[in-house]
N, C-alpha and C positions, 0 to 999 in steps of 0.2 A: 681303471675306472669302471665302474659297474652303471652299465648305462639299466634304466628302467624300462625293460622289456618283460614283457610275460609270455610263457613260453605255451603255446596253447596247441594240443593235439589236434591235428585237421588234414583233412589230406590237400590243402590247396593254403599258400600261405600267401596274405597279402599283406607289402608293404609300404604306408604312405614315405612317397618320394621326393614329396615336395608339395608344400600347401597347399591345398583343394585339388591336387591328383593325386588320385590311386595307380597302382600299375602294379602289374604281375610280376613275383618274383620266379617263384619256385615252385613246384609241385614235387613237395619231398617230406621226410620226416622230421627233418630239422633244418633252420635257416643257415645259411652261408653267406660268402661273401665273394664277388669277382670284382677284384681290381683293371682295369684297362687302361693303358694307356702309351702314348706316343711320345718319342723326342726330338727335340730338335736337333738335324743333322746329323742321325745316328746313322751307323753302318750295322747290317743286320750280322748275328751272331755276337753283337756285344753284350756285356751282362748289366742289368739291373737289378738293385738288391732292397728288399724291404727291411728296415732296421729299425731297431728301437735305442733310445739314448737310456745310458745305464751308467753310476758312477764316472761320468763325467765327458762318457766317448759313448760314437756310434755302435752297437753292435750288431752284427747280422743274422739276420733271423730267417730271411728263403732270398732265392735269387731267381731271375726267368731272362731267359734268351729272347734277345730282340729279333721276332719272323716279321718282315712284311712291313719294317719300320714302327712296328709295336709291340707290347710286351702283355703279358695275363699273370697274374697273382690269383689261385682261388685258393677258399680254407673256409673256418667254420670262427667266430666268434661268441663267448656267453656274455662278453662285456665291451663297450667299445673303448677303445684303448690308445695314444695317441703315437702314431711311429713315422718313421720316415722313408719316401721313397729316393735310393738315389742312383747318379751315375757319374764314375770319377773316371776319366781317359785323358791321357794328357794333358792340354791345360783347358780340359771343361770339367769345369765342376757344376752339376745339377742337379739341385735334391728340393725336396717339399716335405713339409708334414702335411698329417693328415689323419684323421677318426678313423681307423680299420675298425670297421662295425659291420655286420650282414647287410647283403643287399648288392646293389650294380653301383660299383665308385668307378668313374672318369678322371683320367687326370691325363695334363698336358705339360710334360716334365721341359721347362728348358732355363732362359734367364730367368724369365718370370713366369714358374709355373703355375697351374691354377686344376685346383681338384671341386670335382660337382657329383649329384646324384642320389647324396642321402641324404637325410636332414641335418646331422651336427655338420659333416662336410659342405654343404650350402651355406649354411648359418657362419662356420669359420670362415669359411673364401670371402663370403660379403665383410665381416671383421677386417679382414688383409688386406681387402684389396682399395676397402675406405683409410686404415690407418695407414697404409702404404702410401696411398696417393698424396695422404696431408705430410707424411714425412718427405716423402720428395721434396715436396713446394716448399716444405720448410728449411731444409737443406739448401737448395738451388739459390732461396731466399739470404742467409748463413754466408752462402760461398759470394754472393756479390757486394754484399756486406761490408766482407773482408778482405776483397781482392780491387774492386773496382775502383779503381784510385782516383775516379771521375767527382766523386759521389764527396759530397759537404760531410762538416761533423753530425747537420742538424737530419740529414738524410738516411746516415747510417744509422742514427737515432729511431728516427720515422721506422728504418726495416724491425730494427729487434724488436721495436714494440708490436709492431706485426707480427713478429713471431712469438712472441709471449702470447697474445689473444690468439693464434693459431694451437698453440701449445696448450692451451685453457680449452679450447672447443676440441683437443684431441682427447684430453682425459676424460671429459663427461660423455665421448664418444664410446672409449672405451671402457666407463664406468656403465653409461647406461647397454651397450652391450650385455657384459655379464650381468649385470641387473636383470635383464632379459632371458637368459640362459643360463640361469644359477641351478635350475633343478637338472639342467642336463651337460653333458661330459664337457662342451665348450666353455660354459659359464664356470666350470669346478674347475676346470684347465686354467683358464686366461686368470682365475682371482688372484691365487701363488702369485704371478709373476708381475701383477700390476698391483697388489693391492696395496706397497709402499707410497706408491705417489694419490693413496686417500688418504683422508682424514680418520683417526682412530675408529670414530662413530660407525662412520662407512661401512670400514674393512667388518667393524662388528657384526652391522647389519647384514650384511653380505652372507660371511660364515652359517648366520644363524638361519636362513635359509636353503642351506645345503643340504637335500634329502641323506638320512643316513647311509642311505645305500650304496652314495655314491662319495662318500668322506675316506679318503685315504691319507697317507701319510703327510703326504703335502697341505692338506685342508690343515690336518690335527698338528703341523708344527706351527701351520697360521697362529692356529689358536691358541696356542701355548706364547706365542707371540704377542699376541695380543693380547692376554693375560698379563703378561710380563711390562709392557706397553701403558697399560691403564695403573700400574700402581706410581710409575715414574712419570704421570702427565699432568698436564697442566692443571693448577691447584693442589696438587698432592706435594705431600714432604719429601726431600730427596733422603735418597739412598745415602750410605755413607762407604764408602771403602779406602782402603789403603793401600799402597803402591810404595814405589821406589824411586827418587830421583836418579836423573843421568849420572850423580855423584855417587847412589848407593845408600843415599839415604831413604829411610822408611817415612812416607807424608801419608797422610788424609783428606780425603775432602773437605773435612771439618774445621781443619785448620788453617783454612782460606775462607770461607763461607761466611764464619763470623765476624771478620775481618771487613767485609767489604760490603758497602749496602747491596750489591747485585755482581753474583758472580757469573760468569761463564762456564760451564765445560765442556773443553771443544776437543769433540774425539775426533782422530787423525790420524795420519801416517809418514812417514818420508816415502814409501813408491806408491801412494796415493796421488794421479796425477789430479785430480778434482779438489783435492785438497790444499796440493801446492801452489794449484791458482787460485781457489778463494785465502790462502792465507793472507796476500797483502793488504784484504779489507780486511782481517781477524787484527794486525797491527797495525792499521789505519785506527780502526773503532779503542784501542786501547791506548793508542797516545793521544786520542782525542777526549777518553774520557777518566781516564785512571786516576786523575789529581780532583776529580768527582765521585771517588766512591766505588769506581769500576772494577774488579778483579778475573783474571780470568784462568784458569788451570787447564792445562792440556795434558790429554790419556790418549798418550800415543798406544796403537795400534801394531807398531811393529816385531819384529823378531831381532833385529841385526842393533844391538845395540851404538855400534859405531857408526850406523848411516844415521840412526836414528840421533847422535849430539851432531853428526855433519848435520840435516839437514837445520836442526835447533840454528846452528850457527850461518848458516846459508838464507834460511829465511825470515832473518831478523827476527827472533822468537825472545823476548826479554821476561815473558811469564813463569809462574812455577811449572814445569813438567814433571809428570809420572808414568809408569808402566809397570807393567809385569812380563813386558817380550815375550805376549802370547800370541799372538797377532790375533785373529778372530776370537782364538776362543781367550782373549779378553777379559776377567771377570766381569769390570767396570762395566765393557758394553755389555755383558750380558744381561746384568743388571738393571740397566737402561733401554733394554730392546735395542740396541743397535744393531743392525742386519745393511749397513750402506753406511761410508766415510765421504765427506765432513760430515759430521753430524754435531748438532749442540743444544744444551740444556741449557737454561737462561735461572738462576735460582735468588732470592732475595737473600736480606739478609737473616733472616728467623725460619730459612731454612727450606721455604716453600718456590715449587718450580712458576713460572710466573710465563714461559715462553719456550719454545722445544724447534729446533730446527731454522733458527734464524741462518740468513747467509746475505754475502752482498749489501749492499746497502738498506735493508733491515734492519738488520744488528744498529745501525746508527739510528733509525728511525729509532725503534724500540728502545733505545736508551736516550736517547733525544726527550721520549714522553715519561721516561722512569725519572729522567733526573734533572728537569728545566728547570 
C-alpha cells in the first residue's frame, strides 16, 4: 500500500505521532522505522519474526533476538504496508498485525497484543480493540444462549435479539471506521475484508474514494466486483447460464424462470457448513410456497460430484440442481458476484431480480408479500 507521504529534503525530519503532537523522529537523510517491543513470558534469546501473509501463509521477512525481555526491528519504508509480528514456542502462539510505516511503532506481543505510535497503528489498534471488545460480548452473549439450560424459550429469544442489534451497531462501527480512513492505508485495508457485509451502494461509495495512490490489487478486484454485482441487482434482468444436473443433464436458468411466478437461486455447497444450516429454511420456504408459484434452482458450488447428490439426498433437497463442479470458480457465481455461500437471488417471473441474499426467515417474509 502506498501510504501519502512526501518525501522532502531537510536535515531535521518531523513526524506527527499522534493528533495535536509533534515529536522528533530523526535527524537523517531519509525516514525509517524502529519497531519495539515486549512479550509476554519470554525467555531472552528467543526469536521474533516480522512477516508478511503471501499466497495464503506467513512468510518471513527479518527476525530479532529477544535482549532484556524485548526485541528492535529497524528498516526504511516508501510505503506503509501491513505485516505481522510474531512468536511461535511451544504451545504459545503470539502474533499481531500491524502498519510497518517510518517512525517509533510499540507493540506489546502476547494474548492480546496491542501496537501504538504512528498514526495508521493508532487509528487500527482503536478499530481492534472497539470491534474486539463487541465481539467478545457478543460471543459470551451466543455461548449462554446455548448452553444455559436455566433460560426460557422467550429469553433465549430476548439474547439473539440482542445480538442481532449488537451485530448492526458493529457494522456501522466498522463501516464508519473506513469511512474515516479511506484515504489512508487502514481504510484501504479494512474495505476488502468488510465490504461484503455492505450494501452495493456503500461498497461503491467507498471504492470511489480511494486516492489512486494507494489502490492496489485488492481495491481493483473490489471493483471489478462491484461491477460485476450491479449488473445482477436488484431491478436488473438476470443472467442466464447453463449447467448440468446431478444426472448429466444439460439445464438453464431459463427453463425454470418462466415457469414459476418467482424463482430462487440458491448458490451452495455440500462442505459449505453455513449453508447446511440455513438449508432447512431454503425447504421449509419451498414446501410452504411451491403449490403458489414458487420455484427454486440450486448451483451447487462443489467439486466432488458424489458428495454433492449425497448431501442433495441428506438434506432434503427436492428442487432442480446444477453445476459445473467448479467450486469457486463457478461460472454461475461468477456471474452473479458471488464471493461467500449461501448466497441467493430472488428472480420473477419476466425474468427481473426482485431481492438478492434472502436467508432465514426472510425468504418467507418476502414471499409472504410476493404472493398473499
Amino acid at each position: 500500500m502506498r501510504a501519502n507521504y512526501n518525501h522532502i529534503k531537510m536535515k531535521k525530519l518531523v513526524y506527527l505521532l499522534a493528533a495535536g503532537s509533534m515529536a522528533f523522529v530523526a535527524c537523517q537523510n531519509s525516514p525509517s522505522y524502529k519497531v519495539t517491543g515486549s512479550v509476554e513470558d519470554i525467555t531472552d534469546g528467543d526469536t521474533i519474526y516480522l512477516q508478511e501473509y503471501a499466497g495464503g501463509d506467513l512468510v518471513k521477512l527479518d527476525s530479532a533476538i529477544v535482549k532484556g525481555g524485548t526485541f528492535v526491528f529497524t528498516g526504511k519504508q516508501d510505503t506503509a504496508v501491513n505485516r505481522y509480528i510474531t512468536y511461535m514456542k511451544g504451545d504459545k502462539r503470539y502474533f499481531t498485525d500491524l502498519f510497518l510505516e517510518n517512525g517509533n511503532i510499540n507493540i506489546a506481543l502476547g494474548k492480546e497484543s496491542k501496537v501504538s505510535g504512528t498514526p495508521n497503528n493508532d487509528a487500527y489498534q482503536k478499530f481492534k480493540d472497539g470491534f474486539m471488545a463487541l465481539s467478545k460480548e457478543m460471543n459470551e452473549m451466543y455461548q449462554k444462549a446455548q448452553s444455559d439450560t436455566s433460560l426460557t424459550k422467550e429469553q433465549v429469544e430476548a439474547i439473539m435479539a440482542e445480538i442481532e442489534k449488537k451485530d448492526s451497531v458493529g457494522m456501522d462501527m466498522v463501516y464508519q471506521t473506513i469511512e474515516a480512513n479511506i484515504t489512508n492505508p487502514v481504510g484501504v485495508y479494512l474495505l476488502p475484508s468488510y465490504a461484503g457485509a455492505f450494501e452495493l451502494d456503500k461498497q461503491k461509495a467507498l471504492v470511489e474514494k480511494v486516492p489512486a495512490a494507494l489502490v492496489n490489487e485488492r481495491i481493483n478486484k473490489l471493483k471489478a466486483h462491484i461491477e460485476t454485482s450491479e449488473k445482477t441487482a436488484v431491478g436488473q434482468k438476470y443472467i442466464d447460464f447453463s449447467m448440468q444436473t446431478p444426472a448429466g443433464e444439460t439445464v438453464s436458468l431459463s427453463d425454470f424462470i418462466s415457469k414459476n411466478k418467482y424463482t430462487l437461486i440458491d448458490f451452495w455447497a455440500s462442505w459449505c457448513g453455513p449453508c447446511r444450516k440455513e438449508m432447512p429454511n431454503v425447504v421449509e420456504a419451498y414446501k410452504a410456497f411451491k403449490d403458489k408459484g414458487f420455484g427454486i434452482v440450486g448451483v451447487s458450488l462443489d467439486e466432488n460430484a458424489d458428495k454433492w447428490k449425497d448431501a442433495i439426498t441428506t438434506l432434503n433437497i427436492t428442487w432442480p440442481q446444477m453445476s459445473d463442479l467448479q467450486g469457486w470458480n463457478n461460472a454461475g457465481a461468477k456471474l452473479y458476484g458471488v464471493n461467500s455461500i449461501p448466497a441467493t437471488v430472488l428472480v420473477d417471473q419476466d425474468g427481473t431480480i426482485v431481492a438478492r441474499n434472502l436467508r432465514g426467515d426472510a425468504i418467507k417474509a418476502k414471499l409472504d408479500e410476493l404472493l398473499k
